[in-house]
N, CA, C and O atoms as CSV, one atom per row, in Angstrom:
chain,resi,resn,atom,element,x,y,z
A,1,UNK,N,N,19.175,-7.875,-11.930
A,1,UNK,CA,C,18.126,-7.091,-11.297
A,1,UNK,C,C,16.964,-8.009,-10.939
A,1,UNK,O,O,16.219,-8.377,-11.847
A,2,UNK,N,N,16.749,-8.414,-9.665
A,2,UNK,CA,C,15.447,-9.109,-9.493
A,2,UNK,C,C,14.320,-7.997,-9.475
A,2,UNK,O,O,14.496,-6.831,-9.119
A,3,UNK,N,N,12.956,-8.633,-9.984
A,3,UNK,CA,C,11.800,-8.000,-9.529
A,3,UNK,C,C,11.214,-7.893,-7.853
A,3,UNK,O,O,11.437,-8.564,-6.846
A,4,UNK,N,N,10.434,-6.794,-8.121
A,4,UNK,CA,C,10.004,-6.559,-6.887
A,4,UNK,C,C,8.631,-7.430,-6.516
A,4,UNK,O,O,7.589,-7.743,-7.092
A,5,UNK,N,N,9.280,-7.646,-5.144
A,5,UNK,CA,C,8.224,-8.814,-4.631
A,5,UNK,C,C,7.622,-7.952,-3.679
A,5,UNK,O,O,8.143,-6.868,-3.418
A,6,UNK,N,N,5.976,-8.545,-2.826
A,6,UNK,CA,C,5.388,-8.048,-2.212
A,6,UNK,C,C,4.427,-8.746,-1.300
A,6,UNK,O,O,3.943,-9.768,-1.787
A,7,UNK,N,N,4.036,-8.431,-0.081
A,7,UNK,CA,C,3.041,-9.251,0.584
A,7,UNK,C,C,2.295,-8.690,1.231
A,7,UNK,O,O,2.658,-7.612,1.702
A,8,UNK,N,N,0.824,-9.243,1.544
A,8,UNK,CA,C,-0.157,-8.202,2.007
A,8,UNK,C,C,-1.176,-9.435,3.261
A,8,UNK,O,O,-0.696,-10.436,3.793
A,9,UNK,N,N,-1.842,-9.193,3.338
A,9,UNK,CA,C,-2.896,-9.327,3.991
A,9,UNK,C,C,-3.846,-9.571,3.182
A,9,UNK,O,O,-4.201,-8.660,2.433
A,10,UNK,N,N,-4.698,-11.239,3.102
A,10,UNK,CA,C,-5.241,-11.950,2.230
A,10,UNK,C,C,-6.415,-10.724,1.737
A,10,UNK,O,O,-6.921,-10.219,2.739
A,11,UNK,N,N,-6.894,-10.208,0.586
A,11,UNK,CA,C,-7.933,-9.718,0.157
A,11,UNK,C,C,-9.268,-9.782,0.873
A,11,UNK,O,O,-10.100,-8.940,1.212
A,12,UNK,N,N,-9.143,-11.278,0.990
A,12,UNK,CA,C,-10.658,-12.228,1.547
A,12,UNK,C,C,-10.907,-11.781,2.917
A,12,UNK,O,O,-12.046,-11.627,3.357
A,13,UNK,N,N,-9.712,-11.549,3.670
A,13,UNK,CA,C,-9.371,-12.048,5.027
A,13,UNK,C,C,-10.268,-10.437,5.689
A,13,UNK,O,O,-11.133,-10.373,6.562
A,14,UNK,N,N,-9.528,-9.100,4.722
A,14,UNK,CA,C,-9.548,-8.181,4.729
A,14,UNK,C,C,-11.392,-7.946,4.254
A,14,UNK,O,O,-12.283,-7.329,4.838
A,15,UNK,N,N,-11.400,-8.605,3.184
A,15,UNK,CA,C,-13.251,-8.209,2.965
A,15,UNK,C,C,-14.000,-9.005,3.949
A,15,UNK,O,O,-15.132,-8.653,4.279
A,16,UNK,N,N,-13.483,-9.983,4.404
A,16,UNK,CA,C,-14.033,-10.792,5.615
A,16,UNK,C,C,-14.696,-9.774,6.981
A,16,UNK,O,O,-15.859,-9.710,7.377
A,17,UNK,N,N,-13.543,-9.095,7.450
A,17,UNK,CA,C,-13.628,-7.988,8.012
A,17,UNK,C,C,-14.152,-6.819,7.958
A,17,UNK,O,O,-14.365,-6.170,8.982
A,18,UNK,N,N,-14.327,-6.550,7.217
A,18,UNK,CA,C,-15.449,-5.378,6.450
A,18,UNK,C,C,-16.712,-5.983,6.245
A,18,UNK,O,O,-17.679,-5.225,6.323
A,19,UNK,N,N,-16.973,-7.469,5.942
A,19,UNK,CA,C,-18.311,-7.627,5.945
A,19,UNK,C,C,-18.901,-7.928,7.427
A,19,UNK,O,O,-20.081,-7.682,7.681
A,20,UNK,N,N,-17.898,-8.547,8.520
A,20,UNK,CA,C,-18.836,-8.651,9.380
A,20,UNK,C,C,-18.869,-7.418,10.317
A,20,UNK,O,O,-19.693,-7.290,11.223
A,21,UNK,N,N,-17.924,-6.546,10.026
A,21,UNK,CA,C,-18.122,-5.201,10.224
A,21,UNK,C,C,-19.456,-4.999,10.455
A,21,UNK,O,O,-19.935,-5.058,11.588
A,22,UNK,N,N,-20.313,-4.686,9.131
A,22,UNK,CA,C,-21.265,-3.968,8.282
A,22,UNK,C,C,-22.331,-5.125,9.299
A,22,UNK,O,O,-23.039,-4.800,10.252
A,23,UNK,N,N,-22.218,-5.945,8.952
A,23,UNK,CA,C,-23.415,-6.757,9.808
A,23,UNK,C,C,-23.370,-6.604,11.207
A,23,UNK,O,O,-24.436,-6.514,11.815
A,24,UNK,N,N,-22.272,-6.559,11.824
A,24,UNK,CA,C,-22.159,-6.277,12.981
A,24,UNK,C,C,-22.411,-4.879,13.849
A,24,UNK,O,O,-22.703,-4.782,15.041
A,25,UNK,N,N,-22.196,-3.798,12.839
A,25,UNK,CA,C,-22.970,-2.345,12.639
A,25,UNK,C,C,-24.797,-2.729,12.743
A,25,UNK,O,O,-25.512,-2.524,13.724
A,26,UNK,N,N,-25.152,-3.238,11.613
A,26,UNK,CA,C,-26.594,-3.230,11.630
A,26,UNK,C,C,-27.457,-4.008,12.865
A,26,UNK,O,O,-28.561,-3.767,13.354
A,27,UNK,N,N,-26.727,-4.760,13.066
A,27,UNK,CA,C,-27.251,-5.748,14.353
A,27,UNK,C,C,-27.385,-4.880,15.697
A,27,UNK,O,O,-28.234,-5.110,16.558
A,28,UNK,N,N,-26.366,-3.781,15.767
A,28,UNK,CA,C,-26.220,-2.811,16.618
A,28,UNK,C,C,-27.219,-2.308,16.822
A,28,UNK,O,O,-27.736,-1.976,17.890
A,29,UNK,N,N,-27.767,-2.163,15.176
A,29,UNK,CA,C,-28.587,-0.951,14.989
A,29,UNK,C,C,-29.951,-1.042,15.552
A,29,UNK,O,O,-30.790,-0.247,15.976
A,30,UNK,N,N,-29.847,-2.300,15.392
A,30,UNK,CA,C,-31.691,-3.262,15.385
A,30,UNK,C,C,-31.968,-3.801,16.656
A,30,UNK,O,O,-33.031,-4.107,17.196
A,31,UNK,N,N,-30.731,-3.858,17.044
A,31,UNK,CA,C,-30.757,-4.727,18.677
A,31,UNK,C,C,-32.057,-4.085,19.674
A,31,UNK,O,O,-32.225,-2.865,19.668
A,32,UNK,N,N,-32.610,-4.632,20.196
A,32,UNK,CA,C,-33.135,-3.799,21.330
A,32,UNK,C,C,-33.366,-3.517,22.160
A,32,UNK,O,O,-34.176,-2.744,22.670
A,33,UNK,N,N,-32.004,-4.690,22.681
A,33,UNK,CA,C,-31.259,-4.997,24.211
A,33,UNK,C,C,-30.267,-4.193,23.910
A,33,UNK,O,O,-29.693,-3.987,22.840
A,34,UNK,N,N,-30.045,-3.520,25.545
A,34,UNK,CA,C,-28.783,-2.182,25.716
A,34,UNK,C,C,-27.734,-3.233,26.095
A,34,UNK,O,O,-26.743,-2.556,26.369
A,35,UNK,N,N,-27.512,-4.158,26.212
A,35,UNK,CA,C,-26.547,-4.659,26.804
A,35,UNK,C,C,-26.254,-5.525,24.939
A,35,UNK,O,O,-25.393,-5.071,24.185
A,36,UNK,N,N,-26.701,-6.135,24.740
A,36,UNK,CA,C,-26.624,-6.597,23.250
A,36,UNK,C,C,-26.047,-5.539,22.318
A,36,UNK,O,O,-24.935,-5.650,21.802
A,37,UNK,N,N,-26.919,-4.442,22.122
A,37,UNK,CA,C,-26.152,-3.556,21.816
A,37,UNK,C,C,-25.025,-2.870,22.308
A,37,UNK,O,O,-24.364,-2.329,21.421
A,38,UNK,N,N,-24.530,-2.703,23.682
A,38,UNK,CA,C,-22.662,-2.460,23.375
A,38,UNK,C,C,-21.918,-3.918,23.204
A,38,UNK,O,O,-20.738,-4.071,22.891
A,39,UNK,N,N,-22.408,-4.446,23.346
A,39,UNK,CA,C,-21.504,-6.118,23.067
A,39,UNK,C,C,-21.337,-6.332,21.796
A,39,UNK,O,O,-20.179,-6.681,21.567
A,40,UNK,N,N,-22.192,-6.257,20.590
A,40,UNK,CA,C,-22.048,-6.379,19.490
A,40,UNK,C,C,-21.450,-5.052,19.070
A,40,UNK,O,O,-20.343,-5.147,18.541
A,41,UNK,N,N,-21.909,-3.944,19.186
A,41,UNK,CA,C,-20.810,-2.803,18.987
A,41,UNK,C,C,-19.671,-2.414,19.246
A,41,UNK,O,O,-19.114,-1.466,18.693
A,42,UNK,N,N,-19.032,-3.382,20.458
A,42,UNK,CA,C,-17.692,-3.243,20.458
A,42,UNK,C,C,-16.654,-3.925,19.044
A,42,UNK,O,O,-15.687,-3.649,18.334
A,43,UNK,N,N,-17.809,-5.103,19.326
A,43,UNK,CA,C,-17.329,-6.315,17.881
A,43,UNK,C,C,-17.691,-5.362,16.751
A,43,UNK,O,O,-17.083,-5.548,15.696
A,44,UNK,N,N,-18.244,-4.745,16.777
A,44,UNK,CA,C,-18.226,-3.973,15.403
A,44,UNK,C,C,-16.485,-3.359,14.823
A,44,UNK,O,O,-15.551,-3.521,14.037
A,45,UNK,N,N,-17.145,-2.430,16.167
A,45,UNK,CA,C,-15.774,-1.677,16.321
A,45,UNK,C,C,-14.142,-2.195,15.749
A,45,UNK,O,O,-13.324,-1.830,14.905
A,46,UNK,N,N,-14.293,-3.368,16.893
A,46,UNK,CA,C,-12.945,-4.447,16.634
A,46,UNK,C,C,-13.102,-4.629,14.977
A,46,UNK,O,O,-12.489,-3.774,14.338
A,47,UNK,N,N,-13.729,-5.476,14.308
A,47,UNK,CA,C,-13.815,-5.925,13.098
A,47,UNK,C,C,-14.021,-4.215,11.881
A,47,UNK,O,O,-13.898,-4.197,10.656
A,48,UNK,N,N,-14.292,-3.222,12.647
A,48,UNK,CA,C,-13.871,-1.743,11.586
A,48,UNK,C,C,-12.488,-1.608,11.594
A,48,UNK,O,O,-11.905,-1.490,10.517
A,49,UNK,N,N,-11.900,-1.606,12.592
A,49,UNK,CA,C,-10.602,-1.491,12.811
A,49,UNK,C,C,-9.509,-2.646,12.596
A,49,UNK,O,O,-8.335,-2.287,12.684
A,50,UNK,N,N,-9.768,-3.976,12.327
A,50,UNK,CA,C,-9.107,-4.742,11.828
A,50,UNK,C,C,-9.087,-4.544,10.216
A,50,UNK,O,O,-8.053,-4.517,9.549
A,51,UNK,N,N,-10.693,-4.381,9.592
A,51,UNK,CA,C,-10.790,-4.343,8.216
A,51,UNK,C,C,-10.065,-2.913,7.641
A,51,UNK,O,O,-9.811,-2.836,6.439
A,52,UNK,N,N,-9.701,-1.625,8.690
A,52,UNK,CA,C,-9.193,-1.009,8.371
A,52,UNK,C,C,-7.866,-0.831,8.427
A,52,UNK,O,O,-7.262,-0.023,7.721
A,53,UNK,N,N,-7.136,-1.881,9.616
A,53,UNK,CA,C,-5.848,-2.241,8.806
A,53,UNK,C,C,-5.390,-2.795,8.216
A,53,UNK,O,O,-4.228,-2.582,7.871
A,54,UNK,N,N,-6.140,-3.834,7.798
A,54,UNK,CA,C,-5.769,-4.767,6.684
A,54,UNK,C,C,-5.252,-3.956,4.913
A,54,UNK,O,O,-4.459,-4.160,3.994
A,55,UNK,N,N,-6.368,-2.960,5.327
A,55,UNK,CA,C,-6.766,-1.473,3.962
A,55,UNK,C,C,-5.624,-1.195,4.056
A,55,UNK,O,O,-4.897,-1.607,3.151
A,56,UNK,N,N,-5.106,-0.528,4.987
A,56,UNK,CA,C,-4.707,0.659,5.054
A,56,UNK,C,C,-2.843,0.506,4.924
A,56,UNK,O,O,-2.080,1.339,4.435
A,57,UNK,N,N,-2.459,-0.949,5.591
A,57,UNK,CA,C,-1.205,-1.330,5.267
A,57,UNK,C,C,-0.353,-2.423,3.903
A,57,UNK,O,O,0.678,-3.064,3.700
A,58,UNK,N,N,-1.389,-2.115,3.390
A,58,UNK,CA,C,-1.285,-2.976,1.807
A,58,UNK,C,C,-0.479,-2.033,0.555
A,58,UNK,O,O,-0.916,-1.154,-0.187
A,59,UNK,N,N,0.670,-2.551,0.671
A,59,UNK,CA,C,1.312,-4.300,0.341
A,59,UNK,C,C,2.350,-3.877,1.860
A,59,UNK,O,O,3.102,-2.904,1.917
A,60,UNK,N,N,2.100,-5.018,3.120
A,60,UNK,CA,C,2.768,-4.630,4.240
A,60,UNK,C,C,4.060,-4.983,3.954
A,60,UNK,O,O,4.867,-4.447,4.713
A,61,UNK,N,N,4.546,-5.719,3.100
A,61,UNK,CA,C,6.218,-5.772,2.859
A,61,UNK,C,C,6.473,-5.665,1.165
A,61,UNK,O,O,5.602,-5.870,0.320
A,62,UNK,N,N,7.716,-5.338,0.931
A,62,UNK,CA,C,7.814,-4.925,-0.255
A,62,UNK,C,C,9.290,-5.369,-0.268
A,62,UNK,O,O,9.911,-5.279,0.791
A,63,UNK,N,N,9.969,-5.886,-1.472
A,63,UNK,CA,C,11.307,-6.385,-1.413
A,63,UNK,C,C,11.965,-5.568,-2.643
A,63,UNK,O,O,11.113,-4.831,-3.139
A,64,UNK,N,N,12.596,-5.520,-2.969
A,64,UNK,CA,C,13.201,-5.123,-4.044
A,64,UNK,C,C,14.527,-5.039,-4.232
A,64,UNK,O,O,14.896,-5.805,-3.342
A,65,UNK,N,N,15.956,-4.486,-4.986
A,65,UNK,CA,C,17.180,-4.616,-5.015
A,65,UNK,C,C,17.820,-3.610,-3.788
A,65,UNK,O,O,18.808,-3.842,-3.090
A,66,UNK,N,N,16.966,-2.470,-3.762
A,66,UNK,CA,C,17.162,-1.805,-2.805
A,66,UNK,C,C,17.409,-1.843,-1.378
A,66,UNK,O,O,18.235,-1.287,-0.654
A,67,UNK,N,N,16.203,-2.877,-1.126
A,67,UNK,CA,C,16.288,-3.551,0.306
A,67,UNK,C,C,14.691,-4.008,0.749
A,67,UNK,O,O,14.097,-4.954,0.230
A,68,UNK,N,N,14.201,-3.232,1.693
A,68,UNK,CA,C,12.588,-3.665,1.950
A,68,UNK,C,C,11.872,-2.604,2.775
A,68,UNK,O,O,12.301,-2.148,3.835
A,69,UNK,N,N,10.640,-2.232,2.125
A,69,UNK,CA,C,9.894,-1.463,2.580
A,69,UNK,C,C,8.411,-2.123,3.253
A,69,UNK,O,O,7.543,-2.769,2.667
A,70,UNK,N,N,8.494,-1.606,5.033
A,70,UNK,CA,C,7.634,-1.959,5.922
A,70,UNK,C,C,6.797,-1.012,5.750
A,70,UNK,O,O,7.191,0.124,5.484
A,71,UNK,N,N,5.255,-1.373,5.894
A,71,UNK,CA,C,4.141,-0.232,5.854
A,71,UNK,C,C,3.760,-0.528,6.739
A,71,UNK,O,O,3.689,-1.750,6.869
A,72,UNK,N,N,3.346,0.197,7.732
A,72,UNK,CA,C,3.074,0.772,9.568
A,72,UNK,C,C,1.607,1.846,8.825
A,72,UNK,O,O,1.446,2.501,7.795
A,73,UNK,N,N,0.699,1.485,10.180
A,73,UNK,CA,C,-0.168,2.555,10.534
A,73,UNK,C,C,0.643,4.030,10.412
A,73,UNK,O,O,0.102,5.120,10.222
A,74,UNK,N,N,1.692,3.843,10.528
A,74,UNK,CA,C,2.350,5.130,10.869
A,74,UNK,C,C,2.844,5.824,9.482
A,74,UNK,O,O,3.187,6.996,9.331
A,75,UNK,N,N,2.785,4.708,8.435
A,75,UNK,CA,C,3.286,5.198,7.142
A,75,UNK,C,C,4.628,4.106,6.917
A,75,UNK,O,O,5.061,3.460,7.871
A,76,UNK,N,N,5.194,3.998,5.584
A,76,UNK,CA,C,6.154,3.322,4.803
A,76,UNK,C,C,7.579,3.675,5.623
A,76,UNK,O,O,7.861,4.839,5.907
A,77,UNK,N,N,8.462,2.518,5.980
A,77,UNK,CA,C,9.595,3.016,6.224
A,77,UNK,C,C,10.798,1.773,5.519
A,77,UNK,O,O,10.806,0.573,5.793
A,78,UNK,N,N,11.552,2.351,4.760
A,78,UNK,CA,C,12.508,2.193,3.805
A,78,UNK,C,C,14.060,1.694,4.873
A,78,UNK,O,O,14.857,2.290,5.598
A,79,UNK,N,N,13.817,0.156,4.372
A,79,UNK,CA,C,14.903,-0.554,5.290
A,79,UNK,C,C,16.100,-1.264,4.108
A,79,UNK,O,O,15.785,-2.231,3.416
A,80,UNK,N,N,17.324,-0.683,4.035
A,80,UNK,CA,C,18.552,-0.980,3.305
A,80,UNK,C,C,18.492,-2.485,3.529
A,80,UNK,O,O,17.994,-2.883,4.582
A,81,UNK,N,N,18.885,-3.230,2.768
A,81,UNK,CA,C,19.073,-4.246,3.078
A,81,UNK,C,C,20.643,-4.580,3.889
A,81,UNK,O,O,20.967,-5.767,3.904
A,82,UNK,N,N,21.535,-3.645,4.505
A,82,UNK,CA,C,22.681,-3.596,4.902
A,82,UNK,C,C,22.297,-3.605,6.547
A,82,UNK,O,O,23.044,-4.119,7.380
A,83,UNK,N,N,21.204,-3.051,6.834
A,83,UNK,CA,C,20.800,-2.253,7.772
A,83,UNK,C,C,19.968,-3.287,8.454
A,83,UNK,O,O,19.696,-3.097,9.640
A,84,UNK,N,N,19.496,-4.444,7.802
A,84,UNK,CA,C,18.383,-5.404,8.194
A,84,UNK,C,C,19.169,-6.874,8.381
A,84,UNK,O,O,20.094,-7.354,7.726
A,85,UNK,N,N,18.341,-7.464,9.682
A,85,UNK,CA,C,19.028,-8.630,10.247
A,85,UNK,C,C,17.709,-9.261,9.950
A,85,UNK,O,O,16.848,-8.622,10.554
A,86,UNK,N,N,16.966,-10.671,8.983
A,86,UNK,CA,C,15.938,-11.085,8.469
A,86,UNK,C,C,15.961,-12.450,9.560
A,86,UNK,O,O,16.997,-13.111,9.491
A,87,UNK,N,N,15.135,-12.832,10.350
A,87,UNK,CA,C,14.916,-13.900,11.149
A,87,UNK,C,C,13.666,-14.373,10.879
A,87,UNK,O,O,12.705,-13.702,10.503
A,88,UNK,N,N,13.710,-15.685,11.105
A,88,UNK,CA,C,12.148,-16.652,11.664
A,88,UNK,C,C,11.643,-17.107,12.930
A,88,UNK,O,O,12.282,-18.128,13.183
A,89,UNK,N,N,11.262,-16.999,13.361
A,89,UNK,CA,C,10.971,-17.035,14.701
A,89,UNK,C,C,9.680,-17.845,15.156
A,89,UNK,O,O,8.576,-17.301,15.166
A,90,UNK,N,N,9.853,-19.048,15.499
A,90,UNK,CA,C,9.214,-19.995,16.371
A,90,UNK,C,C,8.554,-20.517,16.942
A,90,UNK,O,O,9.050,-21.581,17.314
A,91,UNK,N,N,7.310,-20.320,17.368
A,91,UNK,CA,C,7.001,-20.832,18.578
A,91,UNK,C,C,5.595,-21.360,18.754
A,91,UNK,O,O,4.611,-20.972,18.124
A,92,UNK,N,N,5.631,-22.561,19.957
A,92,UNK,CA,C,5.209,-23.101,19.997
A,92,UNK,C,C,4.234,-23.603,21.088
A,92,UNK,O,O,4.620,-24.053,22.166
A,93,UNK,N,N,3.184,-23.511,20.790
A,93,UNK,CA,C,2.030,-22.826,22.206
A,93,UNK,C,C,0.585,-23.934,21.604
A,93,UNK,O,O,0.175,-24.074,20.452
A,94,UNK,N,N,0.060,-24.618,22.967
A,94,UNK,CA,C,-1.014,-25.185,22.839
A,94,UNK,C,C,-0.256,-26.576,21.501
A,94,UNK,O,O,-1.071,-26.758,20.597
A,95,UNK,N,N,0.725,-27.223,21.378
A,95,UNK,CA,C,1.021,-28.129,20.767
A,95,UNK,C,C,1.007,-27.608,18.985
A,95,UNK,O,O,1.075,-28.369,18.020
A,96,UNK,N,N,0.934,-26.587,18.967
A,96,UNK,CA,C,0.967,-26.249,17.197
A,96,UNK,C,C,2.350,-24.837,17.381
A,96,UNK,O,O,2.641,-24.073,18.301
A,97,UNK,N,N,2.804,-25.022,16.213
A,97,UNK,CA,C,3.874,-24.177,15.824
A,97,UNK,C,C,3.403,-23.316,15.168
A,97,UNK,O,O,2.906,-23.719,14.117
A,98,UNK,N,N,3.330,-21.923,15.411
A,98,UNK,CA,C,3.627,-20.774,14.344
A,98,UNK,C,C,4.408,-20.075,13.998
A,98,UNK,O,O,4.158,-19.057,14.643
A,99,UNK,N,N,5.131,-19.901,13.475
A,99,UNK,CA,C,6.370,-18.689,12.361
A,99,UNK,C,C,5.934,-17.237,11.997
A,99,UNK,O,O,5.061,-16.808,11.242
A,100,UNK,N,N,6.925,-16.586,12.863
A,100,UNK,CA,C,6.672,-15.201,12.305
A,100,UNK,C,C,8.067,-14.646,11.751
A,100,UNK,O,O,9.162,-14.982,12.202
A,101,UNK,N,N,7.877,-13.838,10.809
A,101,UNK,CA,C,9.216,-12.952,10.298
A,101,UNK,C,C,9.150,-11.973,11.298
A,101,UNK,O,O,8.250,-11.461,11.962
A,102,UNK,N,N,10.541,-11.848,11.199
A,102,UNK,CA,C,11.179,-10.853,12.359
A,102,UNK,C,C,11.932,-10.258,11.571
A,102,UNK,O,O,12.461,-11.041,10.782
A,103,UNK,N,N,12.348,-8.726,11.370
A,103,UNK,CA,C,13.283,-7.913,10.580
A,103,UNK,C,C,13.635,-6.871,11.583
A,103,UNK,O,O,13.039,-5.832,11.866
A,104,UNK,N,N,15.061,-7.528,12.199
A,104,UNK,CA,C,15.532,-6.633,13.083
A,104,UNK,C,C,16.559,-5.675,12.037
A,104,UNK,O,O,17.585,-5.986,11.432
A,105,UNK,N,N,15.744,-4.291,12.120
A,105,UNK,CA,C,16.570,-2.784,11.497
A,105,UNK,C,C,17.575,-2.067,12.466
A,105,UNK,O,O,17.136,-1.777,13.579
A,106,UNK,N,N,18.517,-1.835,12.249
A,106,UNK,CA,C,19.414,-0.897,13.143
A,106,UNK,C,C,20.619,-0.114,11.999
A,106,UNK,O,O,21.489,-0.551,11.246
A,107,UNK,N,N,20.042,1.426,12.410
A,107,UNK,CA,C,20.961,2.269,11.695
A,107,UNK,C,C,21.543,3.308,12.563
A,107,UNK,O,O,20.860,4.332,12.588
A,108,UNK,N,N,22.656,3.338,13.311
A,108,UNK,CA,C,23.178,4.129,13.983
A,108,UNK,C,C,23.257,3.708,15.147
A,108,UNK,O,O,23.989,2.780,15.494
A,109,UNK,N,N,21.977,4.801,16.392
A,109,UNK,CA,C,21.701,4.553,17.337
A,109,UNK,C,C,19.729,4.296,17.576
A,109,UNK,O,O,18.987,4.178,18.551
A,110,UNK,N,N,19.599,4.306,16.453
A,110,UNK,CA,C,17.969,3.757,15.835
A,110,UNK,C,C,17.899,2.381,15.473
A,110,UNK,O,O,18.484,1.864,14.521
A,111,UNK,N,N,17.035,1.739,16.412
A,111,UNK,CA,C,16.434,0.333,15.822
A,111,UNK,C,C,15.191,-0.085,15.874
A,111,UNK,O,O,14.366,0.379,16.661
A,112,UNK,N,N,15.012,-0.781,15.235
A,112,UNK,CA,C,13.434,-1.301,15.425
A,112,UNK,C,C,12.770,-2.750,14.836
A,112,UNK,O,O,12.804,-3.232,13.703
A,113,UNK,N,N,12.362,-3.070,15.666
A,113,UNK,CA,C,11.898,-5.056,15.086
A,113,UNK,C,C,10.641,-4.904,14.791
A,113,UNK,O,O,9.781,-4.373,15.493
A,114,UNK,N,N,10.493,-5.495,13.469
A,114,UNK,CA,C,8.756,-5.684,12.566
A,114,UNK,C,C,8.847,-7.088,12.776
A,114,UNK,O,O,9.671,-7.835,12.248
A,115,UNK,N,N,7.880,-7.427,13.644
A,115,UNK,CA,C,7.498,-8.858,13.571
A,115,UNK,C,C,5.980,-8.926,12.734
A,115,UNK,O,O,4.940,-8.404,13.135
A,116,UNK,N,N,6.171,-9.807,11.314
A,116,UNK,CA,C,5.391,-9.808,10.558
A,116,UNK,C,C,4.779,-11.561,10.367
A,116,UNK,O,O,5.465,-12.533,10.051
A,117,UNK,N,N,3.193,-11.532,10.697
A,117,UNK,CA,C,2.755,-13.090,10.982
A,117,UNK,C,C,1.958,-12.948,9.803
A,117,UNK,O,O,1.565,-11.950,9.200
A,118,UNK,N,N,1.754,-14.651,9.540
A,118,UNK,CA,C,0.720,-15.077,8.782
A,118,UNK,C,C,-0.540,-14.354,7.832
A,118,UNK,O,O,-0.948,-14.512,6.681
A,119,UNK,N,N,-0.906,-13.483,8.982
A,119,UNK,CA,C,-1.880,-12.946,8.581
A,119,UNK,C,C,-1.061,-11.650,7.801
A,119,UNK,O,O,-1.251,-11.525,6.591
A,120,UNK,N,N,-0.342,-10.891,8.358
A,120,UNK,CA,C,0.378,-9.927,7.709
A,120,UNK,C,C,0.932,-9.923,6.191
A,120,UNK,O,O,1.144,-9.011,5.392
A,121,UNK,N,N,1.079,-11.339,6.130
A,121,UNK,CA,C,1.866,-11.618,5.068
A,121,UNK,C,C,1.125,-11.565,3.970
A,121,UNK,O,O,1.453,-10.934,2.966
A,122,UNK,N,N,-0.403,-12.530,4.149
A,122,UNK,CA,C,-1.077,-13.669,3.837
A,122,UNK,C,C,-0.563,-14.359,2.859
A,122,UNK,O,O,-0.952,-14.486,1.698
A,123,UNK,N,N,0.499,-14.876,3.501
A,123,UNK,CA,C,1.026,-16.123,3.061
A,123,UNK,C,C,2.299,-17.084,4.692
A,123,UNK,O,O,2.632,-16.486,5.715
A,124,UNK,N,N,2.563,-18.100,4.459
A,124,UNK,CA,C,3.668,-18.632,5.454
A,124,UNK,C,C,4.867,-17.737,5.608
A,124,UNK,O,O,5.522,-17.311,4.656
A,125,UNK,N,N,5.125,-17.466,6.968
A,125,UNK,CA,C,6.527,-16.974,7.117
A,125,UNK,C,C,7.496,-17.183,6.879
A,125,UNK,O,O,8.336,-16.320,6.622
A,126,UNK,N,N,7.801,-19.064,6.889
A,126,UNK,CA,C,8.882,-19.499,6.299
A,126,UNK,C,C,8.945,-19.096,4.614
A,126,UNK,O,O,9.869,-18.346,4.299
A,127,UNK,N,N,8.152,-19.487,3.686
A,127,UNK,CA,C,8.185,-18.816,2.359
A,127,UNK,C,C,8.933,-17.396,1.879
A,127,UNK,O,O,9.520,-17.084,0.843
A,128,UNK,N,N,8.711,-16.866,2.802
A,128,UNK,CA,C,8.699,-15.109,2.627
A,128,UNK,C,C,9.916,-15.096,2.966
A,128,UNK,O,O,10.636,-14.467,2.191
A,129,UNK,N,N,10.718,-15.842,4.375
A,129,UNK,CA,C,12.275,-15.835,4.292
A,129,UNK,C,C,12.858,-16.204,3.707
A,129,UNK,O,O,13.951,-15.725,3.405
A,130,UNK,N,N,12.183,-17.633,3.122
A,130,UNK,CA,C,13.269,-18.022,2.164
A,130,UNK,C,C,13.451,-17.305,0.904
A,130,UNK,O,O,14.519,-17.496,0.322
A,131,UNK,N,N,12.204,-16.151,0.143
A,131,UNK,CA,C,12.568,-15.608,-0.716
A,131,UNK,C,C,13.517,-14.384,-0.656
A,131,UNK,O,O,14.203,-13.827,-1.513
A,132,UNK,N,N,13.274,-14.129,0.890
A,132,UNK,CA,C,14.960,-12.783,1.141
A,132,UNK,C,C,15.625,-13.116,1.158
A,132,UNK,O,O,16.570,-12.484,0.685
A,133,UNK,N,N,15.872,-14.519,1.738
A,133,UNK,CA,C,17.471,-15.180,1.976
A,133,UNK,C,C,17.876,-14.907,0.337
A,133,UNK,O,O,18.861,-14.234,0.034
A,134,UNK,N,N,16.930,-15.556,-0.718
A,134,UNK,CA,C,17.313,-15.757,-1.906
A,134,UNK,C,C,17.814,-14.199,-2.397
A,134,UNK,O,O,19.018,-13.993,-2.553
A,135,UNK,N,N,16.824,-13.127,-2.628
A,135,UNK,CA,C,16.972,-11.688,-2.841
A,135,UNK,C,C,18.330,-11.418,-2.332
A,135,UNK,O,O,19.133,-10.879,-3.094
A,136,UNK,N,N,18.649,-11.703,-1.234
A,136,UNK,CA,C,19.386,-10.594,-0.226
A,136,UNK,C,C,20.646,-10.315,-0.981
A,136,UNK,O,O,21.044,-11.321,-1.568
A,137,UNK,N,N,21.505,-9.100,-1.171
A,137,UNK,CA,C,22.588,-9.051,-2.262
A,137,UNK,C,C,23.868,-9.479,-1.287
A,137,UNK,O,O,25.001,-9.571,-1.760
């Protein structure tokens, strides 16, 4: 029986976002240029809504003997590990490489690809595959 593993979205990354939220709210508030004020209030906006998904999809992957559970804005969805094709994926833009997990699901005539990055993880993509490869039954 392995334990259940899990990955989220760095704590920091997430209070990061919530704080410049809050500053970015008050700056709104105080501004007393109309044009300053929707410019920084959009950035508010953006940085409420990042800090609120960071919240809101924690722990975004979940492993266990069972298989792996993705958490979506939309809510938790429960992927067999029979049912899941686990990839890394590549690429390479402006001379630097980044890695994202890819978990292509297909059950029937239902499929669906979670491409899960860096930030999703907060941790490396390669890491996180190599611990399913290891898990996988």
């Amino acid at each position: 029986m392995n334990p259940t593993r899990s990955w989220s979205p760095q704590p920091g990354m997430v209070g990061l976002a919530w704080g410049l939220a809050a500053v970015s709210l008050l700056v709104t508030i105080l501004s007393p240029d109309a044009t300053s004020r929707v410019f920084i209030g959009l950035a508010a906006l953006l940085l409420l809504a990042l800090g609120a998904y960071g919240t809101f999809v924690r722990p975004r992957l979940v492993v266990d003997d069972s298989g792996l559970t993705v958490r979506t804005l939309s809510g938790a969805r429960q992927l067999p590990w029979h049912e899941v094709k686990v990839r890394l994926a590549r690429t390479r833009r402006l001379g630097r490489e980044t890695a994202t997990l890819e978990l292509d699901w297909k059950h029937g005539e239902d499929e669906q690809l979670f491409v899960l990055t860096p930030i999703d993880l907060g941790t490396d993509p390669r890491d996180v595959a190599d611990v399913l490869h290891a898990l996988r039954p």
